[in-house]
LUMNUFI-817797 format. One record per residue: residue in three letters; x negated, y negated, z negated of N, C-alpha, C, CB in turn. Coordinates in steps of 0.02 Angstrom, whole numbers, plus 50000, padded with zeros to 5 digits. Atoms other than C-alpha are relative to their C-alpha. Glycine has a CB too. Example, Ala and Ser with C-alpha at 12.3 -4.5 7.8 and 13.67 -1.06 7.14 Angstrom:
ala499555005950000493855022549610499554994050000500504999949938;ser500425005950003493165005349643500394994549963499804997750071;
end
This chain:
unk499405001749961491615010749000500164992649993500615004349977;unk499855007649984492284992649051500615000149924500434998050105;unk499785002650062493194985548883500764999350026499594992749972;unk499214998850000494934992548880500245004749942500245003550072;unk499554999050061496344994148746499895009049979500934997650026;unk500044991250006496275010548640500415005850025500065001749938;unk499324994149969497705018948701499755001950066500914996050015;unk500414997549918496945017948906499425003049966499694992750067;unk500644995950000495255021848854500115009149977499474995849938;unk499864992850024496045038248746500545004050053500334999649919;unk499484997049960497345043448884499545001450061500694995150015;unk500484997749909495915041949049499565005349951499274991050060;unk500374994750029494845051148917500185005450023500025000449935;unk499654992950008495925065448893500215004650070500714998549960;unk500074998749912496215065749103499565003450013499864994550047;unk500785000249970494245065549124499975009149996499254994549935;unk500404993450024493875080149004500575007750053500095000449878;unk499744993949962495495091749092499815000150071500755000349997;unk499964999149937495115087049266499085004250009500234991550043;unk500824995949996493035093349230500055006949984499414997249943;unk499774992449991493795111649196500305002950074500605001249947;unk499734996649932494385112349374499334998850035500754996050042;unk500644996749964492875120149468500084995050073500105010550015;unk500085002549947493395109149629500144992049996500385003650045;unk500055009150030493305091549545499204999749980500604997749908;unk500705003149999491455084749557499844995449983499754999250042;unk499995006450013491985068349513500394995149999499724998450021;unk499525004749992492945054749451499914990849971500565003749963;unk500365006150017492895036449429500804996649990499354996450067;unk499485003950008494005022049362499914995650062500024996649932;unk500065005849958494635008849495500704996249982499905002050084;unk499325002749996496044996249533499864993049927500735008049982;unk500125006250033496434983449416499675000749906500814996150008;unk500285000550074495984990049237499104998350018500185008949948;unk500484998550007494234993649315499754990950026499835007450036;unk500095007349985494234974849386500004994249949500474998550043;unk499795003850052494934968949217500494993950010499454997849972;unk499435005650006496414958149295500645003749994500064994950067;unk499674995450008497544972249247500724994249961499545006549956;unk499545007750020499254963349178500625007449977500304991550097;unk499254994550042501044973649086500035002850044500844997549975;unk499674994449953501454987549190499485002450073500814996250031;unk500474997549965499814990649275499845008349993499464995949984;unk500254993850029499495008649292499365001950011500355004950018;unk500664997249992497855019449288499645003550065499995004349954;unk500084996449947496865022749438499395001449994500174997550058;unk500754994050038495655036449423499835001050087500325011349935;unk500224997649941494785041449605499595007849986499524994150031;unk500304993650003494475060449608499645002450065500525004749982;unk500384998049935493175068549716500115006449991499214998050011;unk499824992649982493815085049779499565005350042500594999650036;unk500534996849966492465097549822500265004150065499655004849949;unk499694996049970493905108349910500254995650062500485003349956;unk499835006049945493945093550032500795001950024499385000150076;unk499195004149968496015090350060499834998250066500304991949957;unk500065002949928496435088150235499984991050007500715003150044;unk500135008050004496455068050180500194997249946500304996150049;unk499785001550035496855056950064500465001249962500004997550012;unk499064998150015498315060649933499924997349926500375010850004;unk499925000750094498815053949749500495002449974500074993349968;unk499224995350054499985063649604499874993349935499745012949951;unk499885005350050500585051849472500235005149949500554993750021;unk499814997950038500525057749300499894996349930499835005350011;unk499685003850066500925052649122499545003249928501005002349993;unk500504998850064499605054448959500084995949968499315000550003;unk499895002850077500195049548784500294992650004499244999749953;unk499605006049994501235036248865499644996450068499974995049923;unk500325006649932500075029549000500035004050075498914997349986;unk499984997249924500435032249191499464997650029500624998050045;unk500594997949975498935037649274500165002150094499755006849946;unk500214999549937498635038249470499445004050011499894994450024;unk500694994549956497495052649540500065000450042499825006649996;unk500135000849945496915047149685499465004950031499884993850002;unk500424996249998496095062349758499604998550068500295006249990;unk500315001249938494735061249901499625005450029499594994749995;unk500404994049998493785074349999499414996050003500115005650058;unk500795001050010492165076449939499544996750068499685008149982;unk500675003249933491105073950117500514990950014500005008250120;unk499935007449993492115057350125499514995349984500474998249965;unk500645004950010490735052250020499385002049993500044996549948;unk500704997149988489375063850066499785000050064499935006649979;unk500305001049946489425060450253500384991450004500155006550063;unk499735007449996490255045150336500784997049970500014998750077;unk499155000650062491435034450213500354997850045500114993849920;unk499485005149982492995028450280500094993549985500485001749985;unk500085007450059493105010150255500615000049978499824991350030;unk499445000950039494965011650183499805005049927500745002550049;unk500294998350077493955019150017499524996049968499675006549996;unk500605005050012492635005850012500154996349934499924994350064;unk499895004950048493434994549892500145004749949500544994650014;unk500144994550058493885011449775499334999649994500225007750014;unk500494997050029492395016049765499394993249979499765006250053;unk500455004950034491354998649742500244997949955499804995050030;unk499735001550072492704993549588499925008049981500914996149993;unk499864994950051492525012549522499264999749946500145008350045;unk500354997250063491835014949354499845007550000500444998649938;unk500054988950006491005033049356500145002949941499165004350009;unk499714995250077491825044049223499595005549993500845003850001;unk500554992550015491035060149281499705000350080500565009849972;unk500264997249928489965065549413499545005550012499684995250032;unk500284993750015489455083949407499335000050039500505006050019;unk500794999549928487915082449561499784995050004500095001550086;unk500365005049983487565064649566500334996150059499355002450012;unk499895003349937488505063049722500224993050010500415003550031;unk499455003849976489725051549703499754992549950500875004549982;unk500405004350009488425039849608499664997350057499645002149959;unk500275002849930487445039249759500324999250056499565003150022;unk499505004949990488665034849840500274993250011500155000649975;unk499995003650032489275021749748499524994650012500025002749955;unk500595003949980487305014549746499924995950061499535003950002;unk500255004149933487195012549931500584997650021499635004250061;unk499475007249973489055005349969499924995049943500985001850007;unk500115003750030488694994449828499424994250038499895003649945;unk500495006749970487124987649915500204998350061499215001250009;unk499795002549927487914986350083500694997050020499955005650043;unk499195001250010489864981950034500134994250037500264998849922;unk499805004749987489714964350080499575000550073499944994949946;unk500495000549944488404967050233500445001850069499315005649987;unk499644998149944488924964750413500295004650029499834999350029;unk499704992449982489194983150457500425002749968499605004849998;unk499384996950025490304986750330500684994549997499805003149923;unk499535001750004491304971150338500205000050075500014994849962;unk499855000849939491414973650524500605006349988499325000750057;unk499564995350010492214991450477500654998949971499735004249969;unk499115001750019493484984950371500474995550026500094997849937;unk499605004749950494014971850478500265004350039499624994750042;unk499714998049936494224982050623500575006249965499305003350063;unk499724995450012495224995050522500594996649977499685004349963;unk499205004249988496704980850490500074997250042500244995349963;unk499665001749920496604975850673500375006550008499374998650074;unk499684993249971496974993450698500915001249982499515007049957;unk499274999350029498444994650601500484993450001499945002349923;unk499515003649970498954978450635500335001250065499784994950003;unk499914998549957499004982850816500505006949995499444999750026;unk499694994350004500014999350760500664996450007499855004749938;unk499345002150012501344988950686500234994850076499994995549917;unk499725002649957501384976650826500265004650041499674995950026;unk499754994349951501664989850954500605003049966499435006150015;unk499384999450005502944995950862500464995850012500085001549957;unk499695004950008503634980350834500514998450075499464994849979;unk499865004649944503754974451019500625007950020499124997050067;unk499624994349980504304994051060500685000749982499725005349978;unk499335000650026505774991250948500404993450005499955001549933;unk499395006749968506384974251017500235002050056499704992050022;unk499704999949959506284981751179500765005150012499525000450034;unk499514995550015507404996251125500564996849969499765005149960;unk499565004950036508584983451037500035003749937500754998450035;unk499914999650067508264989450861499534992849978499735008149970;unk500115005650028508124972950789499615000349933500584997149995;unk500245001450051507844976050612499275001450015500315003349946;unk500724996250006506294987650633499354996450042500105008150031;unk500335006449970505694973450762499574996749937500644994250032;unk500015005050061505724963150623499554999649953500495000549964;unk500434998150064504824971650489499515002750018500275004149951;unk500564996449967503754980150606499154993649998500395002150099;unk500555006249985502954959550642499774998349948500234993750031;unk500115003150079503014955650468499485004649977500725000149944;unk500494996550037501884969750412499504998850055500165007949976;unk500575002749951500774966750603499544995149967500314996250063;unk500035005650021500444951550528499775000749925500614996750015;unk500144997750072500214955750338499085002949994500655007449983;unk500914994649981498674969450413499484992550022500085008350110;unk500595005649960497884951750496499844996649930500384993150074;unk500315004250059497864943150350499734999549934500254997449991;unk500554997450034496904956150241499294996950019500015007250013;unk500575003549976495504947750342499754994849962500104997750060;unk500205007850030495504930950265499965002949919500754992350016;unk500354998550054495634940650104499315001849997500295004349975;unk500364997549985494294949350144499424995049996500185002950049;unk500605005850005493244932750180499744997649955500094995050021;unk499955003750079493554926050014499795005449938500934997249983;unk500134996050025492844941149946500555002749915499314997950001;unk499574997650038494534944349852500375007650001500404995550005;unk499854990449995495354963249821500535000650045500305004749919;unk499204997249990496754971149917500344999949967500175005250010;unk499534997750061498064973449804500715000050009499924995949942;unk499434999949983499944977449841500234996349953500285005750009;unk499705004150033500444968849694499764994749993500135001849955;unk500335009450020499244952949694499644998950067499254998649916;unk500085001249959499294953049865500304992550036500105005250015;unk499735007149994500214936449885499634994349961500705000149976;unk500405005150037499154928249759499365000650027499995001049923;unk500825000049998497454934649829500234994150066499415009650022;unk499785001249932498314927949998499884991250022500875002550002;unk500065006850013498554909949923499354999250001500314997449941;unk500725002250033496884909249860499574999950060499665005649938;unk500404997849945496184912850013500124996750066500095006850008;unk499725004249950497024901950119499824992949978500775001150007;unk500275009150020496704886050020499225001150002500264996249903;unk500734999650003494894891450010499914998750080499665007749967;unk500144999849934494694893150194500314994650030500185005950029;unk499655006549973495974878450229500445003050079499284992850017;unk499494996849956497294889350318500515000649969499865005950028;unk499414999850020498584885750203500574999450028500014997349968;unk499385000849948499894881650342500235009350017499644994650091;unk499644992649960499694901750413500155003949945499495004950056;unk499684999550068500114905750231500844999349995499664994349956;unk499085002150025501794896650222500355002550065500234989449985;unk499694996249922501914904050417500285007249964499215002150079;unk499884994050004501844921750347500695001049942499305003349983;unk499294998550031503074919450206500614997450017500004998749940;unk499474998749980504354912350314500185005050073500214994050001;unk499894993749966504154924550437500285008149977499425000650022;unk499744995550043504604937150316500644999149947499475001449968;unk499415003950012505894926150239499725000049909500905004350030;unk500384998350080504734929150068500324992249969498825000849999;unk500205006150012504924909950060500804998449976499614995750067;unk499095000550028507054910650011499935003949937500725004550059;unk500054997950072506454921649855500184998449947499615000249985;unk500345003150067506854916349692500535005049944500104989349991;unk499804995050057507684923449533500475005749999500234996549953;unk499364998749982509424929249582499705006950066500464991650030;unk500214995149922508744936849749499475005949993499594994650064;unk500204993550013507354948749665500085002149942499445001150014;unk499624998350045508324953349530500325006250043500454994149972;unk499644995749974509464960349663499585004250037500494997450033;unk500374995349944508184969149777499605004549958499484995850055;unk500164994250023507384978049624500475004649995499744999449948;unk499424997249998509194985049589500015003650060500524995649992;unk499914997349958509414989649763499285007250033500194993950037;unk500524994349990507804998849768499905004049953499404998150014;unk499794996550051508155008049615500485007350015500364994849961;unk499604997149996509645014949695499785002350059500534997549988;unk500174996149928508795019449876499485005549978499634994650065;unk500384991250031507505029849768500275003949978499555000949948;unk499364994050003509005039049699500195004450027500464998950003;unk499564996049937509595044449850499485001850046500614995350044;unk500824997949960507705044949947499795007549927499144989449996;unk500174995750045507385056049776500435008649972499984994949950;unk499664995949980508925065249771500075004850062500334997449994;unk500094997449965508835071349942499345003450007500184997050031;unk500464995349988507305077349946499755004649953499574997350021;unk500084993050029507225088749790500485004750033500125000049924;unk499674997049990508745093449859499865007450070500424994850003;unk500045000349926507875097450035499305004949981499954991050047;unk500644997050005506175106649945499835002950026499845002349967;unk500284992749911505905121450069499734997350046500665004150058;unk500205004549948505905107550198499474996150005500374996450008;unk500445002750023504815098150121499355001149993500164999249965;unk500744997050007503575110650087499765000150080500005008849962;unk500345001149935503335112150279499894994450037500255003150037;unk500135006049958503075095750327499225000050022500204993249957;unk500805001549984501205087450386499874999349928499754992550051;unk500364999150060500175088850224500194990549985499015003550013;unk499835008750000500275066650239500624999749980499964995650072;unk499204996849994501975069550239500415000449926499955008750031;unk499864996550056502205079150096499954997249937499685004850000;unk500585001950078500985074149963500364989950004498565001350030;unk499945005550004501525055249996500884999549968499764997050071;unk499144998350021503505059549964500245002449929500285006450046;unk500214996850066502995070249811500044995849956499375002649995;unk500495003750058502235058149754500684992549955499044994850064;unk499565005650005503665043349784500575001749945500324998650073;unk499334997350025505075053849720499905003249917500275006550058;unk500084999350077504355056049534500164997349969499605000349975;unk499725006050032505175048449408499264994649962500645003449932;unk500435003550038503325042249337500184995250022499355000949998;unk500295004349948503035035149499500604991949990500055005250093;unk499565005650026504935024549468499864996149930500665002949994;unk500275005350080504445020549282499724996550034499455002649930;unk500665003449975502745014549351500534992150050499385007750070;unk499965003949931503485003749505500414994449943500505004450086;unk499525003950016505034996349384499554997349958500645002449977;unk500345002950043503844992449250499534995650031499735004349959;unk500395006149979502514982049353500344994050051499385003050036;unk499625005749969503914973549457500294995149946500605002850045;unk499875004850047504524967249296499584996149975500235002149957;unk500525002550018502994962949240500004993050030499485004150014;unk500025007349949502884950249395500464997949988499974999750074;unk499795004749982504404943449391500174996149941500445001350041;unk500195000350072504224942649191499554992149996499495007749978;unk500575004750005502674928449239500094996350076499195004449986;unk499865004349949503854920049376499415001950071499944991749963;unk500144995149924502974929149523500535004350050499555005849979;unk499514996849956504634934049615499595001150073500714995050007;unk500144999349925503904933249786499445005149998499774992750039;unk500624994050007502284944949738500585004649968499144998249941;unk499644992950013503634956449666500525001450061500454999949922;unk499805001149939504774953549825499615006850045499774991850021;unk500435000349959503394957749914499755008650005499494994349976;unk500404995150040502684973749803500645004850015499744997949909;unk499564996049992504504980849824500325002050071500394997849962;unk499684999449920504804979150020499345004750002500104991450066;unk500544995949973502954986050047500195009649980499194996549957;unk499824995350010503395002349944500455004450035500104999049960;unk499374997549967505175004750004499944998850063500614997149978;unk500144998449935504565003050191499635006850004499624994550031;unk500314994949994503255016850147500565007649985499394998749950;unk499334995250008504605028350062500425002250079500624995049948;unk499285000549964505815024650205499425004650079500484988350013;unk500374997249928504265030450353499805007249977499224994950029;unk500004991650041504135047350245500455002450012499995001449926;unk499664999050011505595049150222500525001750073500014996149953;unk499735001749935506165048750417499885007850016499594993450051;unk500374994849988505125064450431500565006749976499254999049956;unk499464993950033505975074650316500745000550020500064999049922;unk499305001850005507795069450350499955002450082500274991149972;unk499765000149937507485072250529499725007950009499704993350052;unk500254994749982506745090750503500655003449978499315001949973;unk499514994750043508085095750373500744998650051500124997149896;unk499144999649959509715090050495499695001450075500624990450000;unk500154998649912508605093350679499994997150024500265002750041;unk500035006449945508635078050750499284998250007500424992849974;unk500705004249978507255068250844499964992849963499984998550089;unk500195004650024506355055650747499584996150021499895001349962;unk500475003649958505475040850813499764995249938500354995950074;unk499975004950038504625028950697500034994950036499584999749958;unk499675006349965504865015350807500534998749970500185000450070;unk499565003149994506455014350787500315000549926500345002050057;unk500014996250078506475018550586500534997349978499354998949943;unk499195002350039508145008450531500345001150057500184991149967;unk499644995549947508995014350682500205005149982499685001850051;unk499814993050017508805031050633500225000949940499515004550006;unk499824999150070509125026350451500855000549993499684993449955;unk499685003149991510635017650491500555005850034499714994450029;unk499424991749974511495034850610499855004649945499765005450089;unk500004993450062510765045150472500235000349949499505002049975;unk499965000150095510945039650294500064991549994499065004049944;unk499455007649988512195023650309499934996849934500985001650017;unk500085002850061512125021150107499154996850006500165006249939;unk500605001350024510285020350108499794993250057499495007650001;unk500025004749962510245008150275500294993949958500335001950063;unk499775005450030511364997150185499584996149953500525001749970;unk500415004950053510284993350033499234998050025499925004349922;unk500655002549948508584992650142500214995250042499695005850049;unk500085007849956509314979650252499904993949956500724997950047;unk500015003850044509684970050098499334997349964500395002749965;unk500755000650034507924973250022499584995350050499585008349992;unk500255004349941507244964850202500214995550017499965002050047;unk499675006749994508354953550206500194999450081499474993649971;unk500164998549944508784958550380500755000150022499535006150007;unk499464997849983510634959650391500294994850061500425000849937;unk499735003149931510884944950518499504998850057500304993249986;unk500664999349958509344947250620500425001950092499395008349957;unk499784998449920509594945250820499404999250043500614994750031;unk500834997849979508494948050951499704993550015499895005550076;unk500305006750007508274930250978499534998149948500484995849995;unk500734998650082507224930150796499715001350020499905004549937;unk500604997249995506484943850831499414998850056500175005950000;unk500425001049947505784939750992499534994150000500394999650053;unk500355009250030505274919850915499405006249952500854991649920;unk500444997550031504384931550783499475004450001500215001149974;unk500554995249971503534942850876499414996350038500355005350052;unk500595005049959502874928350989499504996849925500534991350055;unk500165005050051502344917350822499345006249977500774997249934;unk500414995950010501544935050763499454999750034500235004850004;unk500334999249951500524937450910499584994250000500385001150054;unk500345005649996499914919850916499424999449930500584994150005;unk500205000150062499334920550733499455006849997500685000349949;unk500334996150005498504936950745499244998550060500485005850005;unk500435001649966497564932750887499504993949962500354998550061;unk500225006350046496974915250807499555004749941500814994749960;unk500574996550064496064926050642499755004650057500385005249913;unk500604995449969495324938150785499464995650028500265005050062;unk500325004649982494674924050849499484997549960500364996150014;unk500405003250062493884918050695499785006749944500584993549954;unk500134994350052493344936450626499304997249995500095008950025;unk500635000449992491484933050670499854997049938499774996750060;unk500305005350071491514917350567500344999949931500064991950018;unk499664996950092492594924750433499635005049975500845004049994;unk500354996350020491504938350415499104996449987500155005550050;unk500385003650051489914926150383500184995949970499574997850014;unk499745004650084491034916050242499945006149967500954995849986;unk499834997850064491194930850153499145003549993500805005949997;unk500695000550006489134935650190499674994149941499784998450073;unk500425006450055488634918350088499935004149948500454992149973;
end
C-alpha cells in the first residue's frame, strides 16, 4: 500500500476485510488524495467499490472506522467490464487495488492506465465537461429568461467552472473539489491563461473572499444542513421513493459523518489561508445539497419542481434556507443586468477553451 499514517492504513484495513464478506463486492481500491499522497487535515478516505449487483449508477455512503471517515464510493461492476464512463477514469487510474476477487478490476485499471492520457480518452473527458457545461448554461440562460436571477447566476458560474476542468485537464492535474482552485491556478500560469483565471473568480465574486466572509459562509452552511438534514429525516417515507440518484445522494449529504467530514476539511483550508478554495468547496456542495434537495421538498408538499429555476423554488418554499444560500453565493443584490453581462462573458470564455480543446488536448499528450 502507498505510505500512509497507522491509524488510515488500520481503519481502510478493517473496511477491506468487512466489505470481502459481502458476496456482491468484487473489488475495492484506494483513490482521491491519500492515494495521490497530497492528502492534508481533514481529508477523508476514498475507497472505490466494485459492485457485482451492478447499482442502477453511481452512489457513495460515508462511514466512520476507529475515528477515520471513509467514503464508499460504489460502482457497477460492468462499468469496468464493458465501456468505462470517463467520469470514473481518474478513480480508477489514482486507485490503489486493495482487493480484487476475479482480476477484473486490475485489468481494468492496466488498460486505462495505458490509455489515460491518449487521445481517445482525453477526447472523452473533455467532451463530458462540455456536456455539463452546456447543462448549466442552458439552465443558466433559461433562468434569466424566466427572471430568476440568482439561479442565472450560479447556473454561469458553475457553466463556466465545467470549461475550465479542461485546462486542468491539459496540465495533467486532478479534479478535486477541494484543490480545485489551486489545480486551476496552476494551470493557468502554465498554459499562460492567467487573465481567464482572475475572469472566473470574479465572475463568481470568489475574488471578495477573505477571512471574515468564509468564516461566515461555513456558519451559514452549517445551519442550511440543519434544516436540509432535519427535513428530510423528517420526510423518510418520501424519501425512500424518490429516483435512486435522488436518494442515495441526500442520504448521503444529511449524515452527520458527511458534516464532520465537510467542517473538518473546510477548516483545514482556511487553517493554511486558502479561504477562496474553501469558499469554493462550500458553494459547490451546498448547490449539490440544494438540487437534491428540490426533489424531495417538492414530492413531500406536491408542488412542481423545475431545476431551472432552483432558488426560486427555494425561496416560495423554504424562506430560512433561501436566506442563508443567497448569502453563501453571495447573490443577494444580483439584477438581471449582471446576470445577463455574465452570461455573455460566460459564453465568450467557454467558447474560447472549445476553441483551443484540440491543442489543449496535445499539451497534455507531451
Amino acid at each position: 500500500m502507498v505510505h500512509l499514517p497507522e491509524k488510515i492504513r488500520s481503519a481502510i484495513q478493517k473496511v477491506v476485510n468487512q466489505l470481502k464478506k459481502d458476496e456482491r463486492i468484487c473489488g475495492v481500491g484506494l483513490f482521491g488524495s491519500w492515494s495521490r499522497e497530497d492528502y492534508a487535515n481533514g481529508s477523508d478516505v476514498d475507497l472505490l467499490v466494485i459492485d457485482e449487483s451492478n447499482p442502477p449508477t453511481e452512489y457513495v455512503k460515508r462511514i466512520e472506522m476507529t475515528g477515520v471517515l471513509i467514503d464508499l464510493n460504489f460502482v457497477p461492476k460492468k462499468w469496468i467490464t464493458e465501456a468505462i464512463p470517463p467520469e470514473i477514469d481518474q478513480k480508477i487510474h489514482e486507485a490503489y487495488i486493495l482487493y480484487d476477487r476475479d482480476w477484473s478490476f486490475t485489468s481494468c485499471k492496466e488498460w486505462l492506465d495505458k490509455f489515460y492520457y491518449s487521445e481517445e480518452r482525453l477526447n472523452l473527458r473533455t467532451e463530458s465537461y462540455i456536456v455539463d457545461s452546456d447543462i448549466y448554461f442552458s439552465r443558466a440562460t433559461s433562468a434569466q429568461a424566466r427572471q430568476d436571477f440568482e439561479s442565472a447566476y450560479i447556473f454561469a458560474g458553475k457553466s463556466l467552472e465545467n470549461s475550465l476542468k479542461i485546462l486542468i485537464e491539459a496540465c495533467r492535474l486532478p479534479i478535486c473539489n477541494s484543490c480545485f482552485i489551486q489545480n486551476l491556478e496552476r494551470a493557468t500560469e502554465k498554459l499562460e491563461m492567467i487573465t481567464t483565471y482572475a475572469h472566473y473568480l470574479a465572475i463568481t465574486n470568489l475574488n471578495e473572499i477573505d477571512d471574515v466572509k468564509v468564516e461566515k459562509i461555513l456558519g451559514l452552511f452549517k445551519e442550511t444542513w440543519d434544516e436540509i438534514s432535519y427535513f428530510s429525516k423528517r420526510n423518510k417515507k418520501t424519501l425512500e421513493k424518490l429516483h435512486f440518484n435522488v436518494k442515495s445522494k441526500l442520504e448521503y449529504y444529511i449524515s452527520a459523518q458527511f458534516l464532520q467530514g465537510t467542517i473538518l476539511r473546510t477548516r483545514s483550508l482556511i487553517n493554511n489561508g486558502k479561504n477562496v478554495e474553501a469558499a469554493h468547496y462550500i458553494r459547490n456542495i451546498t448547490l449539490e445539497m440544494l438540487e437534491n434537495y428540490l426533489w424531495l421538498k417538492a414530492e413531500t408538499e406536491e408542488t412542481k419542481a423545475d431545476p431551472t429555476t432552483l432558488f426560486r423554488f427555494i425561496k416560495e418554499t423554504a424562506k430560512t434556507i433561501h436566506k442563508k444560500t443567497r448569502e453563501i453565493f453571495h447573490t443577494e443584490k444580483i439584477k438581471s443586468e449582471d446576470t445577463q453581462k455574465i452570461i455573455g462573458e460566460v459564453k465568450e470564455i467557454n467558447l474560447k477553451i472549445r476553441r483551443q480543446r484540440k491543442n489543449l488536448i496535445q499539451q497534455a499528450l507531451k
